[in-house]
Kinemage of the C-alpha trace (Angstrom):
@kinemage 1
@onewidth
@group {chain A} dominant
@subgroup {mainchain}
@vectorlist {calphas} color= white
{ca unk a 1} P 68.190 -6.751 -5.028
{ca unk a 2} L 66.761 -3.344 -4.482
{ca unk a 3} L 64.466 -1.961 -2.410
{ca unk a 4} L 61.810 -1.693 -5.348
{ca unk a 5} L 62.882 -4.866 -6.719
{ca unk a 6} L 61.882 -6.335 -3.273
{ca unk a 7} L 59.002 -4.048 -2.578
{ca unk a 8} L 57.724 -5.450 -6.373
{ca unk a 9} L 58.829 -8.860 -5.611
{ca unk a 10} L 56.213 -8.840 -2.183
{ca unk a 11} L 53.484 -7.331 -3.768
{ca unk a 12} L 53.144 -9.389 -6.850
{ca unk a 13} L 54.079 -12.378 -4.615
{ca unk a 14} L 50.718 -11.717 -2.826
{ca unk a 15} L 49.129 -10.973 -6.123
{ca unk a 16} L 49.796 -14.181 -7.801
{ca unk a 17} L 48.303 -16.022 -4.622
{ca unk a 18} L 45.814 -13.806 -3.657
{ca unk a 19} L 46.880 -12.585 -0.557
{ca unk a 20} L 46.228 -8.827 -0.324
{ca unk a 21} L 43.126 -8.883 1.953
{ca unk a 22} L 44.394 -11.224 4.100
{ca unk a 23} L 47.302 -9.222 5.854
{ca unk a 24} L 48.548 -5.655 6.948
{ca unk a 25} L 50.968 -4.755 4.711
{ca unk a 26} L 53.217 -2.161 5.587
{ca unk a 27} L 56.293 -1.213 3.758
{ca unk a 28} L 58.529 1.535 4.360
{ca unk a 29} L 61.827 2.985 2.243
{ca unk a 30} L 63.200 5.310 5.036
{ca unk a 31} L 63.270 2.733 7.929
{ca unk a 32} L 64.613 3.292 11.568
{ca unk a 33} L 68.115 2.868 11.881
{ca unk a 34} L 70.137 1.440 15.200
{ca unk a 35} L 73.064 3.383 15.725
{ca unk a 36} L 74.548 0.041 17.079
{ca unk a 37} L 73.772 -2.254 14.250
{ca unk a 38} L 76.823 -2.659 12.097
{ca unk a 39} L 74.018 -2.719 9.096
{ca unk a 40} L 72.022 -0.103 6.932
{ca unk a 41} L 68.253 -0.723 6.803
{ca unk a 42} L 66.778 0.552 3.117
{ca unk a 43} L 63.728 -1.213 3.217
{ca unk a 44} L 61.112 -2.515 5.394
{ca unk a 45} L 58.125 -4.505 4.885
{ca unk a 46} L 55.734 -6.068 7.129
{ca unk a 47} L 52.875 -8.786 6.670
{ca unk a 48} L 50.717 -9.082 9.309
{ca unk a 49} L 47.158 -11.017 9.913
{ca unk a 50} L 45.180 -9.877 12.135
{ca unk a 51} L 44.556 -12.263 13.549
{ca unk a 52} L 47.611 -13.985 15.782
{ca unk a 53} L 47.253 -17.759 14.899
{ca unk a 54} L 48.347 -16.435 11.867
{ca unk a 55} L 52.078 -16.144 11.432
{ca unk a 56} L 53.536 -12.661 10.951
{ca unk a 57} L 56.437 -12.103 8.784
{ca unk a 58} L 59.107 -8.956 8.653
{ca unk a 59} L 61.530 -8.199 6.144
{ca unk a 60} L 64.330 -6.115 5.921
{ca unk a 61} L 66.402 -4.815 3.589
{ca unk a 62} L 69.943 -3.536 3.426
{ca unk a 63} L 71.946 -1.071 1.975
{ca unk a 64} L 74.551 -4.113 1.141
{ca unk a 65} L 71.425 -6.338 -0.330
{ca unk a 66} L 71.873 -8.831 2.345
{ca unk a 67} L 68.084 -9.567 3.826
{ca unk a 68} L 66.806 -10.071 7.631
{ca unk a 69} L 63.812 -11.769 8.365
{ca unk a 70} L 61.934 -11.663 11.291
{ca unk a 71} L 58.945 -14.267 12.715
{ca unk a 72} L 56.283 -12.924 14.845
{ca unk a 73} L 57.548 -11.151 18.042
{ca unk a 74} L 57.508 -12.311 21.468
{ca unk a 75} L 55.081 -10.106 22.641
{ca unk a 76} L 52.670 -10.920 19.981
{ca unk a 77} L 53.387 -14.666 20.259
{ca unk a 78} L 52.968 -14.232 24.474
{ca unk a 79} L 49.957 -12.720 24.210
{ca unk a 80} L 48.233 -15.478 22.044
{ca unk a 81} L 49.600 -17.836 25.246
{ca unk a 82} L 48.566 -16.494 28.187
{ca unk a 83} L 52.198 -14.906 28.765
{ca unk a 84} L 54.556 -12.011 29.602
{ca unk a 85} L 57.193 -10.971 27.725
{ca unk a 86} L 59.793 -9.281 28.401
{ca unk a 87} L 61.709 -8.501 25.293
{ca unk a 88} L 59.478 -7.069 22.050
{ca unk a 89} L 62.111 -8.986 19.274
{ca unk a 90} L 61.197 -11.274 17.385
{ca unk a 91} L 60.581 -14.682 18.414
{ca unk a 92} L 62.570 -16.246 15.618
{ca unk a 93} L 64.759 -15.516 12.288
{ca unk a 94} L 67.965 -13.968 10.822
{ca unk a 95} L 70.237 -11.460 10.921
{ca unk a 96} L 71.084 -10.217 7.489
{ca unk a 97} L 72.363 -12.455 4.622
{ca unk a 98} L 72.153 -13.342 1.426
{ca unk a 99} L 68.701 -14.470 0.132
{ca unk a 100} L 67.900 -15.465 -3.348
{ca unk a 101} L 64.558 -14.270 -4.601
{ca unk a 102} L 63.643 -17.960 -4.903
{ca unk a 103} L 64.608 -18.931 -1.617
{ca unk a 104} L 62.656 -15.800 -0.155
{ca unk a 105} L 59.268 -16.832 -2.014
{ca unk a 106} L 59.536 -19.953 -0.799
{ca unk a 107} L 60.032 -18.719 2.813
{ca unk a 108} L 56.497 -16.643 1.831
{ca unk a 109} L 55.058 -19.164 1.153
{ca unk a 110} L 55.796 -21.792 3.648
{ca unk a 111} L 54.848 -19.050 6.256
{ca unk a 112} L 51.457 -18.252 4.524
{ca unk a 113} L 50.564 -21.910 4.352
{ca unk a 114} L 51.068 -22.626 8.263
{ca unk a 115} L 54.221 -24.569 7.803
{ca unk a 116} L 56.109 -22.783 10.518
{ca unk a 117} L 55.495 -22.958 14.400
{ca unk a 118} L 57.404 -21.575 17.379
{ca unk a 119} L 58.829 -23.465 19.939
{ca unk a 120} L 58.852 -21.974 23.271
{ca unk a 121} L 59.855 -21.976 26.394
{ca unk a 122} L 58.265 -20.395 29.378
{ca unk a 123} L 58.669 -20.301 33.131
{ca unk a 124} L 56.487 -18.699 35.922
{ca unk a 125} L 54.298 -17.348 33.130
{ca unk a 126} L 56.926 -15.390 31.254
{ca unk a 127} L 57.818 -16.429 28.016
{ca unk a 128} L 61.397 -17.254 28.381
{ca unk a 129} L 62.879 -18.350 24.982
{ca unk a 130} L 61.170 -19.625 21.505
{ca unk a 131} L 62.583 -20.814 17.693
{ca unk a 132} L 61.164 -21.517 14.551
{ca unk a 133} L 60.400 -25.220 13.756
{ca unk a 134} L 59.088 -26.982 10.785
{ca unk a 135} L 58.414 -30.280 9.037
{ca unk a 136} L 61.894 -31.993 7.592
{ca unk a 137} L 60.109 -31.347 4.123
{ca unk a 138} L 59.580 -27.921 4.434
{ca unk a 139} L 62.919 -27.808 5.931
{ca unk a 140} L 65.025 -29.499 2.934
{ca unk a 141} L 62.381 -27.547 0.215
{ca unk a 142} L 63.942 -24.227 1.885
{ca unk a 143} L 67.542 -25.610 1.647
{ca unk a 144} L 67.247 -26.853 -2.299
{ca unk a 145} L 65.922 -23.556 -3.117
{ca unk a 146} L 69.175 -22.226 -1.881
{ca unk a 147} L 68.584 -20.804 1.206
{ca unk a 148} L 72.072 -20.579 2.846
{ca unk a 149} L 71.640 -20.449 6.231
{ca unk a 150} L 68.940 -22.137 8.287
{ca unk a 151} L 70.159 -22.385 11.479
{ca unk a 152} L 67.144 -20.015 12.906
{ca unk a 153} L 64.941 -22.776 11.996
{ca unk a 154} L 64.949 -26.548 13.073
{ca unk a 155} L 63.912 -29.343 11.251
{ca unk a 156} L 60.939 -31.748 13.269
{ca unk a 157} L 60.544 -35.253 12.556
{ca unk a 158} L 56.498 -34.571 14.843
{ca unk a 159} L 55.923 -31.288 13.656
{ca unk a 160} L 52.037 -30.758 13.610
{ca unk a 161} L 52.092 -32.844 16.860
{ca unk a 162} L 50.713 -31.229 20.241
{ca unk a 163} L 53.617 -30.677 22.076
{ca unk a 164} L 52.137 -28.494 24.910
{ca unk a 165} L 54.133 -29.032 28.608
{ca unk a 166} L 54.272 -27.825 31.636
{ca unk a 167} L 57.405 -25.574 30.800
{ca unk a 168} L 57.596 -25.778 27.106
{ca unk a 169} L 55.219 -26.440 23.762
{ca unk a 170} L 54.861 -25.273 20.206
{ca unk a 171} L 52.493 -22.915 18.609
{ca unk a 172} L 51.086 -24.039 15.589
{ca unk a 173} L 50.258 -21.540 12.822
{ca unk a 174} L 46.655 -21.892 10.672
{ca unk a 175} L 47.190 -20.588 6.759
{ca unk a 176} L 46.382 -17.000 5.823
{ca unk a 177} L 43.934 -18.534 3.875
{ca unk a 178} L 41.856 -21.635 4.119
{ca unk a 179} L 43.181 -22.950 0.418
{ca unk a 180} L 46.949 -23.344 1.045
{ca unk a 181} L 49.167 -21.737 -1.068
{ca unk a 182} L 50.953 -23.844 -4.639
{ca unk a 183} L 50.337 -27.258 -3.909
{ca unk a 184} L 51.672 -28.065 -7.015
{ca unk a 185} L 55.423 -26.668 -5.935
{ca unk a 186} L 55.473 -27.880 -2.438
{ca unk a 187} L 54.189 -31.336 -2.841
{ca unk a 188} L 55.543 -32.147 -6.551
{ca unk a 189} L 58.579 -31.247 -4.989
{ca unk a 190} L 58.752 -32.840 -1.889
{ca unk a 191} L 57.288 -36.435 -3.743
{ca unk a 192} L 59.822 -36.061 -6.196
{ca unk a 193} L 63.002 -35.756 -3.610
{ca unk a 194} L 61.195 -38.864 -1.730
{ca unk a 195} L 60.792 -40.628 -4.825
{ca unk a 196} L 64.396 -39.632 -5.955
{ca unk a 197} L 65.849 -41.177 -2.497
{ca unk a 198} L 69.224 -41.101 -1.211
């Protein structure tokens, strides 16, 4: 994939579900470059709601077609909570890899619909650590669509639970919209790999 490819793929991505006034989206084709990343950046796009119980999503694009995505940042996510932070990277995703543009849809998609929350960790009122976390459904839906690696991202048998504690709890993400997102794809496919069984 290229960067126009990608840049086309977002765009009519947000088209088809009618998503352009409800994020920031920023995209750039000269990006910033770390000297110390063994990685060229080509491409750079950023969806962003406004407001932050709304997951953000960045994506990146390299000169090797291999794609990096990054969910919310830590200081975004500690300022929703009440918290410090002392790093401004992202509070959960991947370096780059390989990602189909199936696989990457669906990750829109799931993201846009509220389907991802942050687990987190803080101590003393500084947000300390935090990972992605989402239903087993969502979870397997990501992995048959071919996404290769998901260790950034745990599968939760209580996701949706409150799991607020004294050190430790999960932020739960509303959807960018209040209609979610291709009902027909997520649950046709998640009732037919239930009803398909082991």
């Amino acid at each position: 994939m290229d960067p126009e490819a990608l840049h086309s793929l977002i765009i009519a991505w947000q088209e088809e579900n009618e998503l352009t006034s409800f994020t920031d989206f920023r995209a750039c084709f000269d990006p910033h470059n770390d000297p110390q990343d063994d990685y060229r950046i080509v491409y750079e796009a950023v969806l962003e709601p406004a407001s932050e119980d709304r997951m953000r999503i960045e994506i990146w694009l390299t000169d090797a077609a291999r794609i990096a995505i990054g969910i919310e940042t830590k200081r975004r996510l500690a300022h929703r909570l009440g918290l410090r932070a002392l790093r401004s990277d992202f509070a959960a995703g991947h370096e780059p890899q390989s990602v189909s543009q199936e696989s990457l849809r669906e990750l829109l998609g799931i993201v846009a619909n509220g389907f991802i929350g942050i687990r987190f960790l803080k101590l003393f009122g500084v947000l300390v650590r935090s990972h992605a976390v989402t239903s087993e459904i969502n979870y397997s839906m990501l992995a048959n669509r071919g996404y290769q690696n998901l260790r950034w991202i745990e599968p939760s048998t209580d996701f949706g639970v409150d799991q607020h504690g004294l050190f430790q709890g999960v932020a739960d993400y509303k959807p960018w919209k209040s209609i979610l997102l291709a009902l027909d794809t997520y649950w046709t496919s998640a009732l037919g790999s239930t009803a398909a069984g082991p």
